[in-house]
C-alpha positions in Angstrom: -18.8 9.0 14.6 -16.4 9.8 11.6 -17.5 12.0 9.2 -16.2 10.7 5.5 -16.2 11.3 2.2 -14.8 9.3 -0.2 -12.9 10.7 -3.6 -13.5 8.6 -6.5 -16.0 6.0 -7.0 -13.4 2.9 -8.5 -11.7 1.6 -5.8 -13.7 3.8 -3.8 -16.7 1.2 -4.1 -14.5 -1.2 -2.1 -13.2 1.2 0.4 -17.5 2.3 1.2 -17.8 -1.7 1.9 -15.5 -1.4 4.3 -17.1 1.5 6.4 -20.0 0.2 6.0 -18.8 -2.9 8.1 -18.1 -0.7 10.9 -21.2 1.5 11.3 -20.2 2.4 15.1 -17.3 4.1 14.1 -18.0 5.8 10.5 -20.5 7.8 8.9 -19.9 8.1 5.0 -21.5 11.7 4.0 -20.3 11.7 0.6 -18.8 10.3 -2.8 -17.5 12.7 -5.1 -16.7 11.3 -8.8 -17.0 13.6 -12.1 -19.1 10.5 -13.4 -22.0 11.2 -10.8 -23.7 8.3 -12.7 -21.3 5.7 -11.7 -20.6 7.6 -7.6 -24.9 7.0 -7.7 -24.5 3.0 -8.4 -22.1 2.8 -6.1 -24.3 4.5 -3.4 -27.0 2.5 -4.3 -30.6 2.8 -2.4 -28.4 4.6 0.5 -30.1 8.3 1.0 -27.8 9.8 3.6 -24.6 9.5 1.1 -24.3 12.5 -1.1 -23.7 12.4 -4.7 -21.2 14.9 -5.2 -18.7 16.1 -8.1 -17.1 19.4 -6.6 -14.4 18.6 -4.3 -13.8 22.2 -3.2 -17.7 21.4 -1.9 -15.8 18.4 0.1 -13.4 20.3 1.5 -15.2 23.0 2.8 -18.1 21.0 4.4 -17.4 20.7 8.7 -19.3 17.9 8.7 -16.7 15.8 6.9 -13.5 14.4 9.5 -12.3 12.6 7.3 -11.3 12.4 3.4 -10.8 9.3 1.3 -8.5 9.7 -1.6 -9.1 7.1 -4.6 -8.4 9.4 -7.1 -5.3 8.5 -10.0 -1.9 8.6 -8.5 -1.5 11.9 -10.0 -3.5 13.7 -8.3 -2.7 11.9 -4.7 -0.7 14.4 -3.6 -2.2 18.1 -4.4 -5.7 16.6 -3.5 -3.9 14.7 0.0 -2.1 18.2 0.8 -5.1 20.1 -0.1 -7.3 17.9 2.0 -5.0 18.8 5.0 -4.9 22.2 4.8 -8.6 21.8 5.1 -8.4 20.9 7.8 -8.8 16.5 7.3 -7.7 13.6 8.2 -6.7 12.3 5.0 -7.0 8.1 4.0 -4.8 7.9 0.4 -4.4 4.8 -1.7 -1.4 3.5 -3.3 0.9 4.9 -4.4 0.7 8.0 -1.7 2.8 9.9 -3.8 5.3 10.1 -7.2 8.1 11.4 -5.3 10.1 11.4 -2.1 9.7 15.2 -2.3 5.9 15.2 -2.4 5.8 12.9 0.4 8.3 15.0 2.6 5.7 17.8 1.6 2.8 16.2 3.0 5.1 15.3 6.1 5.2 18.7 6.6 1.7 19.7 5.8 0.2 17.3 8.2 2.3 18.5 10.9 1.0 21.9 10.1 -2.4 21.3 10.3 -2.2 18.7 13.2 -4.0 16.1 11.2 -3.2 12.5 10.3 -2.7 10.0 7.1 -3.1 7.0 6.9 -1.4 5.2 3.5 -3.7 2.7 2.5 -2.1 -0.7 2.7 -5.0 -3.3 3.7 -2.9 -6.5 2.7 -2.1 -5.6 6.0 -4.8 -6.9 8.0 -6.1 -10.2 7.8 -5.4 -13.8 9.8 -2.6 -14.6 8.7 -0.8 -11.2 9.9 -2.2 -11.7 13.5 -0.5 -15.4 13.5 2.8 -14.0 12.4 2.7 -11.3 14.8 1.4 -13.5 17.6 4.4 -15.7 16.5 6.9 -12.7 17.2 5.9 -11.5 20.0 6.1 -14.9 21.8 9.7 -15.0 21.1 9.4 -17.9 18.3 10.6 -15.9 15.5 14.4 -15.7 16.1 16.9 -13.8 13.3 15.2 -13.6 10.1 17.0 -15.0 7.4 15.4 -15.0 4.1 12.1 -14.5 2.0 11.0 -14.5 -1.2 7.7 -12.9 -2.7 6.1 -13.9 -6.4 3.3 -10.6 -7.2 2.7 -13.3 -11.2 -0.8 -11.8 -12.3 -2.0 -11.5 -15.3 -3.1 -7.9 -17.5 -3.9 -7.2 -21.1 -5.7 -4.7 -23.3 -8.7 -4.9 -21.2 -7.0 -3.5 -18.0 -4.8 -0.8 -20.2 -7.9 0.6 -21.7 -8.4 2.9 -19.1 -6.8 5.8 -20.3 -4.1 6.7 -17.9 -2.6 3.1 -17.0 -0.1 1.9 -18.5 1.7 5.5 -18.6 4.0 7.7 -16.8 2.1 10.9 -16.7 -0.9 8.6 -15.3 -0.6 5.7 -13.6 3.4 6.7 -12.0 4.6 3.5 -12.4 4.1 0.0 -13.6 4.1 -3.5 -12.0 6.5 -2.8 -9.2 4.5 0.7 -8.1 0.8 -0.7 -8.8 0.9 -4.1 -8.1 3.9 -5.4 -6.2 3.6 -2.3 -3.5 1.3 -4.2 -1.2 3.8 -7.4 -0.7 6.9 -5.5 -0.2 5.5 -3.2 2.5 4.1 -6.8 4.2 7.8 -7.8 3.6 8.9 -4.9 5.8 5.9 -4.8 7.9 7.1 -8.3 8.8 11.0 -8.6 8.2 12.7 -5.1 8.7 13.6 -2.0 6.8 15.7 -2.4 3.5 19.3 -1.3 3.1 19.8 -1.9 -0.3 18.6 -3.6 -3.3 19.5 -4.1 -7.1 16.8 -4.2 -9.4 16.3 -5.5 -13.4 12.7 -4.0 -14.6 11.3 -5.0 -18.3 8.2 -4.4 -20.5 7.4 -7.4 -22.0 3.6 -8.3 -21.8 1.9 -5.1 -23.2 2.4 -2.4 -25.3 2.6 0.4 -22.3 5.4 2.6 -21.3 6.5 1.8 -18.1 7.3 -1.8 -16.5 5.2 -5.4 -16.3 8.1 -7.8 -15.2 10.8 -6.9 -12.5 13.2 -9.0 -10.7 14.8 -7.3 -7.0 16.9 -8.8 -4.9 17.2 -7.0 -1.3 19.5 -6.9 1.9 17.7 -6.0 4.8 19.1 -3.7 7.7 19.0 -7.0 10.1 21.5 -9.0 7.8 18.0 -10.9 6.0 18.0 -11.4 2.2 15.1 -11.4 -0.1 14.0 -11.3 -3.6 11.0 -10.6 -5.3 9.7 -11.8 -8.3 7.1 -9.4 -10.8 5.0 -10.2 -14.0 1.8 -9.2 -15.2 1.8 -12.2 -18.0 1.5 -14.7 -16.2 -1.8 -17.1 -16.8 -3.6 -16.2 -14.0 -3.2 -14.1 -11.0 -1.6 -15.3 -7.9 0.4 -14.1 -4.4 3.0 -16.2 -2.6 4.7 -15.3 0.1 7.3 -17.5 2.1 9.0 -16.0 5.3 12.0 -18.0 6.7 12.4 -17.1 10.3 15.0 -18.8 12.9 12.5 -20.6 14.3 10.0 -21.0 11.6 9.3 -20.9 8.1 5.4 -19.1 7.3 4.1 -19.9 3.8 1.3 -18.0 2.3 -1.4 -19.4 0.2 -1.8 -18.5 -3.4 -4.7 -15.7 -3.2 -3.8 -12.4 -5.1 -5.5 -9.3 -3.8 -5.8 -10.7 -0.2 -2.6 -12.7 1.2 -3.0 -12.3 4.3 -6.7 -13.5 4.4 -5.8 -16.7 2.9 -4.8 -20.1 5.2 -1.0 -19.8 5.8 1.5 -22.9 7.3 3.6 -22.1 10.1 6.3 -25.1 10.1 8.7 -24.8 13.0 12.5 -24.9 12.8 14.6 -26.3 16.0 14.9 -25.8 18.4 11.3 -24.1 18.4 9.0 -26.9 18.3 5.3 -27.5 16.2 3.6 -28.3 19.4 4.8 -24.4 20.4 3.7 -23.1 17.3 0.3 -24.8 17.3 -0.4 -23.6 21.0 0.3 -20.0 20.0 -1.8 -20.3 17.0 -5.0 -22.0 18.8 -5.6 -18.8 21.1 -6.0 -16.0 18.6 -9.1 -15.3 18.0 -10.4 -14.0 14.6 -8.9 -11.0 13.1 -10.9 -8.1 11.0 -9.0 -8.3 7.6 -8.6 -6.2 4.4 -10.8 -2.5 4.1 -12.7 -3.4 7.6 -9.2 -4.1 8.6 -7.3 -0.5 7.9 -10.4 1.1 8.7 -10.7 -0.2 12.2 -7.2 0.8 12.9 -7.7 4.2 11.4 -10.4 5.0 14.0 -8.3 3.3 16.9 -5.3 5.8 15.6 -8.4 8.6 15.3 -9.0 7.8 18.9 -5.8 8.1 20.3 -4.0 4.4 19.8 -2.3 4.5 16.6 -0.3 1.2 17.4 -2.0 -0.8 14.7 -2.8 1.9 12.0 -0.8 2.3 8.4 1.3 5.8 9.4 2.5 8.4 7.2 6.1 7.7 7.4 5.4 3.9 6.3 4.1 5.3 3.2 7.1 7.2 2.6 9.5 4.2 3.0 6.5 2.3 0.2 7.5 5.6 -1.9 11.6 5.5 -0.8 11.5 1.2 -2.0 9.9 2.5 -5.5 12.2 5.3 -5.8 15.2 3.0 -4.9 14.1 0.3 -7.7 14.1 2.3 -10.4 17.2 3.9 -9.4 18.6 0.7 -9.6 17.4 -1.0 -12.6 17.9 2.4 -15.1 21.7 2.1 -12.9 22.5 -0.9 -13.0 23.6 -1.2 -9.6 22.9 -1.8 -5.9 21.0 1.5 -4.4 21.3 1.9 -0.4 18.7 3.3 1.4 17.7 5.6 3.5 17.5 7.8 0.4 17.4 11.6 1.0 17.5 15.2 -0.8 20.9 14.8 -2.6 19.5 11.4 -5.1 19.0 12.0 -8.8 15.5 10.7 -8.1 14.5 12.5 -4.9 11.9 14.5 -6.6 10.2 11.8 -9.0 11.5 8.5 -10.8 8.9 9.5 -14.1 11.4 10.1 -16.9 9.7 13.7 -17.4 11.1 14.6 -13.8 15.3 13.0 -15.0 14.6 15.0 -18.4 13.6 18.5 -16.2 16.1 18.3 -14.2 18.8 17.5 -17.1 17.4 21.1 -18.8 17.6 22.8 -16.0 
């Protein structure tokens, strides 16, 4: 059994569901949240799960494997990195980190320790990913040639009342760090690693600092094109997701938060054939999707095979895409990736970081 705790009792309330769906492999000891009120709702009527608001109690307790990390981007990274030095495993949510920098730091600071994270990207997992994968690996895929992703939800005063969204300082980023994350890295997961991309960002919907439309267009290291398309006024909130393959074209439903989890179409292009695709389909068997999903994999990756599990260096490239973006968009021109120590933005994109390192 995995000894967890879980960090912050927001998102952390869906991230305790999904232990609790695999009781064989985790234990939750603990949810730390300064608003112990709100940690003991989430608990509910479960005794063994401590209430906590000390994470320095967290961190020092041998009975915990394994910390969870729901915390406001801002403090991702010196509670990750402190979390490893600890001694943890470390599961973060998105974004891992503000900066190539800090996530070349906790590189580093896992190695040092010998412990694992595990970026939380559970879009991943879900039906939908097991057909397309299932597709691949019987050779039906081909070249890929082109995609194209629409992240159109909808946010108002409501959603910016917390405090910290909607800024810099806070929440890191707007609609392309908070909300299209998850369907570019299923873009990758699925497609390739990005070369470049040229990027037009806007604030348009709500009086907040940073970003709630974008428009990207990328070329991908294996010659495939995409583009992605971001708002947060639109009238509703919905994902699509089209993936044009050589020998078939997959189209996502409309679901937001769970794409992968929602009926897909798998249309075949010649000379693969429908019957082909069909037959491939019809012998999967149902997939574990979302939270229960990640989880799973990070216990499998725990346990010695890490083949499924969200690594480390995938949520650098998440961090390198976001870095590249708004390089690109406060540019105005195409940004190439891989992007290393020498880029104007290697140590944050917030405008604080550009000013600093103007002063200094």
């Amino acid at each position: 059994m995995i000894g967890v705790a879980i960090l912050g009792a927001g998102i952390g309330a869906q991230h305790l569901e999904g232990y609790r769906a695999l009781p064989e492999r985790f234990t939750v000891r603990a949810l730390c949240d300064l608003d112990t009120a709100r940690a003991r709702k989430v608990v509910g009527e479960d005794g063994d799960i401590a209430v906590l608001s000390d994470i320095d109690a967290v961190l020092a307790d041998p009975a915990i494997d394994l910390v969870d990390v729901c915390l406001p981007p801002h403090l991702h990274f010196p509670i990750a990195r402190a979390a490893l030095e600890a001694g943890k495993h470390v599961v973060c949510e998105k974004p891992l980190v503000r900066s190539l920098a800090d996530a070349d730091a906790l590189i580093a600071a896992a190695e040092a320790a010998g412990r694992q994270l595990f970026p939380v990207f559970q879009y991943r997992f879900g039906q939908a990913t097991a057909q397309i994968e299932a597709l691949l690996a019987a050779g039906l895929g081909g070249r890929p040639y082109a995609a194209s992703l629409e992240t159109h939800w909808s946010r108002g005063a409501d959603y910016y009342a917390v405090p910290w969204r909607g800024t810099w300082a806070g929440e890191s980023g707007g609609a392309v760090l908070g909300h299209a994350i998850h369907n570019h890295d299923l873009l990758t997961h699925f497609m390739g690693p990005v070369a470049s991309l040229s990027a037009v960002t806007a604030t348009r919907v709500n009086p907040i600092e940073t970003e709630d439309c974008a428009a990207i267009s990328l070329a991908l290291e294996n010659g495939a094109v995409a583009t992605s398309s971001i708002t947060l006024g639109a009238s509703g909130d919905t994902t699509r997701l089209r993936l044009c393959f050589e020998g078939f074209t997959a189209e996502s439903g409309t679901a937001p938060y769970a794409p992968v989890e929602d009926a897909w179409t798998f249309t075949a292009r010649a000379p693969v054939t429908q019957a082909q695709i069909d037959a491939v389909l019809a012998d999967l068997a149902p997939a574990r999707s979302g939270f229960a999903g990640f989880f799973e994999a990070v216990a499998e990756a725990l346990e010695g095979r890490p083949d499924r599990a969200v690594t480390l260096a995938d949520g650098r490239r998440s961090v390198e895409l976001v870095t590249a973006v708004y390089a690109a968009a406060r540019e105005g021109r195409a940004v190439r990736l891989p992007i290393g120590g020498e880029h104007p933005l290697y140590h944050g994109w917030l405008p604080e970081s550009e000013d600093a390192r103007a002063a200094g």
